[in-house]
C-alpha positions as a printed Julia matrix, in Angstrom:
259×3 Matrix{Float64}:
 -15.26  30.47   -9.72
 -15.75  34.3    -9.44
 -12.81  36.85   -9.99
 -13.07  37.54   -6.8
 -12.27  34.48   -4.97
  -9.18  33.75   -7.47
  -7.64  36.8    -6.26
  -8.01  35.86   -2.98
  -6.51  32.68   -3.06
  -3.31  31.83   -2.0
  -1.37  29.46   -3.6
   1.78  30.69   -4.03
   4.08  31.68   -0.81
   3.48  35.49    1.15
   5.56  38.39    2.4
   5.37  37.73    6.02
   3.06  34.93    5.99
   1.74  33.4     8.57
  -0.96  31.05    7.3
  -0.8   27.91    5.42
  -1.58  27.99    1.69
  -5.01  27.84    0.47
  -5.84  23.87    0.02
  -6.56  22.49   -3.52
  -6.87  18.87   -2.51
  -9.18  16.87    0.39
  -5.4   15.82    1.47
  -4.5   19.41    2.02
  -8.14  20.25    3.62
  -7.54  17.37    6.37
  -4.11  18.34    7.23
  -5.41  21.97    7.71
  -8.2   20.95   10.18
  -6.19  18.39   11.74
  -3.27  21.09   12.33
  -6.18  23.66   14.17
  -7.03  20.65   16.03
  -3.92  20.02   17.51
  -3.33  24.35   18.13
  -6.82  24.18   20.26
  -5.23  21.02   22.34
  -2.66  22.8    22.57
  -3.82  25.74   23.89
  -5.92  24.12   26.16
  -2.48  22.1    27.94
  -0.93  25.15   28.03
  -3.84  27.09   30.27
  -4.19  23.88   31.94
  -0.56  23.71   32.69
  -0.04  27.14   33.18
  -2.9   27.22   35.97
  -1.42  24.6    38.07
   2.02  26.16   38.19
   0.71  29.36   39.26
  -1.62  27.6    41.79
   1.53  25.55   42.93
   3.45  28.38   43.41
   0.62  30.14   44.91
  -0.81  27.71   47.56
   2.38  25.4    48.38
   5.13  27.09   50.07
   7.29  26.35   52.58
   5.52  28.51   54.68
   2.09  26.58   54.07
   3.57  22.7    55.23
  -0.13  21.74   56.78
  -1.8   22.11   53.44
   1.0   20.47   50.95
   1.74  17.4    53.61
  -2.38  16.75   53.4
  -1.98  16.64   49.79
   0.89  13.95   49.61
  -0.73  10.53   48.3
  -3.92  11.72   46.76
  -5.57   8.79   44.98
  -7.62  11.27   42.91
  -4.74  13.22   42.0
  -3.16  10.1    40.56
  -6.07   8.95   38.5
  -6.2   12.7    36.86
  -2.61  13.15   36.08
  -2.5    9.69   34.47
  -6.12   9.77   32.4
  -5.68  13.19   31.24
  -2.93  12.5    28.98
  -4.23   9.55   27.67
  -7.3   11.06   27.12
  -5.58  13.85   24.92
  -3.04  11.2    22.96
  -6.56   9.0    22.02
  -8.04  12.25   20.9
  -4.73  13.27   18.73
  -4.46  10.26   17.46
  -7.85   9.26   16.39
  -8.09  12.0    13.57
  -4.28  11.68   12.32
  -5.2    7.76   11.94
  -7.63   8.78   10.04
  -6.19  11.26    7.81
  -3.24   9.05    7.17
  -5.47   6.28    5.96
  -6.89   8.71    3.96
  -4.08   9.63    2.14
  -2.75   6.35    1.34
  -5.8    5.35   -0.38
  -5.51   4.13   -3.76
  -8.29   5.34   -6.79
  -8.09   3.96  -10.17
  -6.25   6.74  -11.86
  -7.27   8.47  -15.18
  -3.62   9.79  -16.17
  -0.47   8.85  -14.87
   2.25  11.15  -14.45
   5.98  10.4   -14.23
   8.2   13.04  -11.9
  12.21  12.44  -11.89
  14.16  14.41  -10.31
  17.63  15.9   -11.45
  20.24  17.95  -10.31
  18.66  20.66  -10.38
  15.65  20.51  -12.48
  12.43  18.06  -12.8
  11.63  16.36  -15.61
   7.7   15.16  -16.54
   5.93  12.98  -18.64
   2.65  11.51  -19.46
   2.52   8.31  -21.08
  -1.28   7.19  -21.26
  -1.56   8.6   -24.58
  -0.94   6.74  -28.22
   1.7    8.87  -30.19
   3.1    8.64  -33.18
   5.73  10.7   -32.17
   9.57  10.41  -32.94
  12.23  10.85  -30.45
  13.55  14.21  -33.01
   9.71  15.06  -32.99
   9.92  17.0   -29.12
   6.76  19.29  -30.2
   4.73  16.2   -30.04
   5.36  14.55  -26.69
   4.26  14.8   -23.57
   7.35  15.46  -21.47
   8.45  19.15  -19.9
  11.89  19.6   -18.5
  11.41  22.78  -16.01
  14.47  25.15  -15.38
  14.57  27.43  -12.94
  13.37  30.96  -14.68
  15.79  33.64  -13.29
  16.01  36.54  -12.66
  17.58  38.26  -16.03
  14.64  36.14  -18.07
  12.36  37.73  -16.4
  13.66  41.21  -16.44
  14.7   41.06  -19.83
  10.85  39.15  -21.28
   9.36  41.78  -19.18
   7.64  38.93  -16.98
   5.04  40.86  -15.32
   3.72  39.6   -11.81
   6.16  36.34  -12.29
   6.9   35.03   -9.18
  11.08  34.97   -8.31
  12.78  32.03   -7.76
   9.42  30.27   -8.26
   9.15  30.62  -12.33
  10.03  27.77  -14.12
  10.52  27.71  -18.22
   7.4   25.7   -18.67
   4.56  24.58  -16.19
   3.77  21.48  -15.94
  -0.39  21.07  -16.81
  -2.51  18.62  -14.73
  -6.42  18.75  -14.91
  -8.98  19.28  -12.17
 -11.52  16.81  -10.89
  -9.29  13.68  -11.99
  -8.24  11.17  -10.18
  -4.16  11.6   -11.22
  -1.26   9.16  -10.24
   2.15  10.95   -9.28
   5.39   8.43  -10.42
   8.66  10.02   -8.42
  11.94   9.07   -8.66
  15.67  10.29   -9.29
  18.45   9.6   -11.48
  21.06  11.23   -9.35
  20.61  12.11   -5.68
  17.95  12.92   -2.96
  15.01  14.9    -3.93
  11.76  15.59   -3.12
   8.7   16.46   -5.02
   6.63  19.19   -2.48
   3.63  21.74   -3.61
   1.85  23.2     0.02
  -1.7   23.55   -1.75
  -2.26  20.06   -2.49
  -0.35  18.93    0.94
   1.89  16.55   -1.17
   5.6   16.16    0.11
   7.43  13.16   -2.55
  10.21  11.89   -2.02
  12.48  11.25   -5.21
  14.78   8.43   -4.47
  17.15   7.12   -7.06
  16.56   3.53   -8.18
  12.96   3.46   -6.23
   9.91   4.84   -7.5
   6.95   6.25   -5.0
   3.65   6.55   -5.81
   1.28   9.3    -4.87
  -2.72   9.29   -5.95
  -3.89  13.45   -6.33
  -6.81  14.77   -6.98
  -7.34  18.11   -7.71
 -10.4   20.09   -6.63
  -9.77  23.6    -8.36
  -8.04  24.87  -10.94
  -4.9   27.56  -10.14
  -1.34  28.1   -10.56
   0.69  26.45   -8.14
   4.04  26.54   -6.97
   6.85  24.65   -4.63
  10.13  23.71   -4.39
  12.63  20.93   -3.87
  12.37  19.81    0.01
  15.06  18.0     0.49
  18.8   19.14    0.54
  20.21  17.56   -3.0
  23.28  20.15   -3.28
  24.39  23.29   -4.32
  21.64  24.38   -6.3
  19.46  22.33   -4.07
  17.27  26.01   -3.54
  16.93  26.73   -7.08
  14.65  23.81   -8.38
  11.09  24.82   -7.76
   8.11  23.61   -9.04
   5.27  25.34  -11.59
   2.25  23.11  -11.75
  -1.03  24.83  -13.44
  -4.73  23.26  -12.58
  -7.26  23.7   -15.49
 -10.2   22.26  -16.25
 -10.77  18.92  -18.36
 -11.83  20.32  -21.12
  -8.66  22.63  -21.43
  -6.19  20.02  -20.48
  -7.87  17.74  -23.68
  -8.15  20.45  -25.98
  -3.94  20.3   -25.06
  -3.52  16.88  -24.96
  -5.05  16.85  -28.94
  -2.95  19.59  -30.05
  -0.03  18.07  -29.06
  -0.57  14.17  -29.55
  -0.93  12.51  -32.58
  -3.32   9.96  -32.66
């Protein structure tokens, strides 16, 4: 992937934006072209809609009673105003069937990775892997507990082009073009596990554990945040995840595992 198109990407949130977030996943790519989909239905009802008010207005006034009372009854009127919204409800609903079948389709999945929720941070680990590890050993395990990075770290580390209130102490690293399973649950209250690029909104509940299949089709930095209200702090427990390649992500995985 060129320079170019990196730069160009957008994957973290925008001053002013408008736009969803660049898509990373085929989840994210549906909901996108499902979403202009529904804006060009839409659009069309509210011509439609805004065509026969004016020609309402327009045509049938009190001072017009011969054409409105030859109106009354109209068999054909009947038949239109009753198919055309069913029409447009089969033709919503056939592509959001399909995308949420989609989504809830289950791969065999190359890593596993467990997401709990605290208040307010979110813990990770990945399990798949033989270690020889102790519990005092932490520099040889596979788990990341991600702080919010504020704003005095930053300042004070000289963080250039950090993003605020969107840094975390350590991203979380998940490879590209791997079929990944997400494990979410909480040991406290309420949370959930949401990152716009790969259209995946988790919810963390305590004492239940939700599973999620990704698949990643690029590599990138990605961020989100906590999306639903867990307390206090509820705004300050985002989420740092950073897509590389395979090759990368191994070349980790051996430097850190013992085998």
């Amino acid at each position: 992937m060129s320079i170019e198109k990196i730069f160009f990407l957008c994957d973290a949130p925008e001053f002013a934006q408008l736009r969803l977030q660049d898509p990373s996943t085929t989840t994210m790519e549906g909901l996108i072209a499902f979403n202009k989909h529904i804006l060009f239905v839409m659009t069309i009802i509210v011509v439609l809609v805004g065509w026969l008010l004016f020609a309402t207005v327009s045509n049938y006034d009190e001072f017009n009673t011969q054409k409105s009372q030859s109106f009354f009854h109209s068999n054909a009127l009947e038949i239109v105003w009753t198919s055309l919204p069913a029409l447009t409800l089969l033709n919503l609903a056939s592509p959001s069937f399909t995308l949420l079948y989609s989504m809830d389709e289950i791969s065999t999945p190359e890593i596993s990775v467990k997401i709990i929720g605290h208040q307010w941070y979110w813990s990770y680990e990945i399990s798949d892997f033989d270690t020889m590890a102790t519990c005092m050993d932490s520099d040889k395990t596979l788990k990341y507990t991600c702080y919010l990075l504020t704003e005095e770290s930053i300042t004070e580390k000289n963080y250039l082009g950090f993003f605020r209130l969107l840094e975390t102490n350590k991203r979380v690293l998940l490879p590209s073009n791997t079929h990944l399973r997400l494990l979410v649950t909480s040991v406290d209250v309420l949370h959930s596990w949401t990152i716009p690029s790969f259209g995946v909104k988790v919810d963390a509940c305590p004492g239940r554990l939700n599973q999620l299949n990704l698949y990643l089709k690029r590599t990138g930095l990605f961020f989100g945040q906590c999306s639903e209200i867990c307390g206090v702090n509820h705004g300050f427990m985002p989420i740092s995840v950073l897509g590389v390649n395979s090759f990368q992500f191994n070349s980790f995985i051996l430097n850190k595992v013992e085998f």
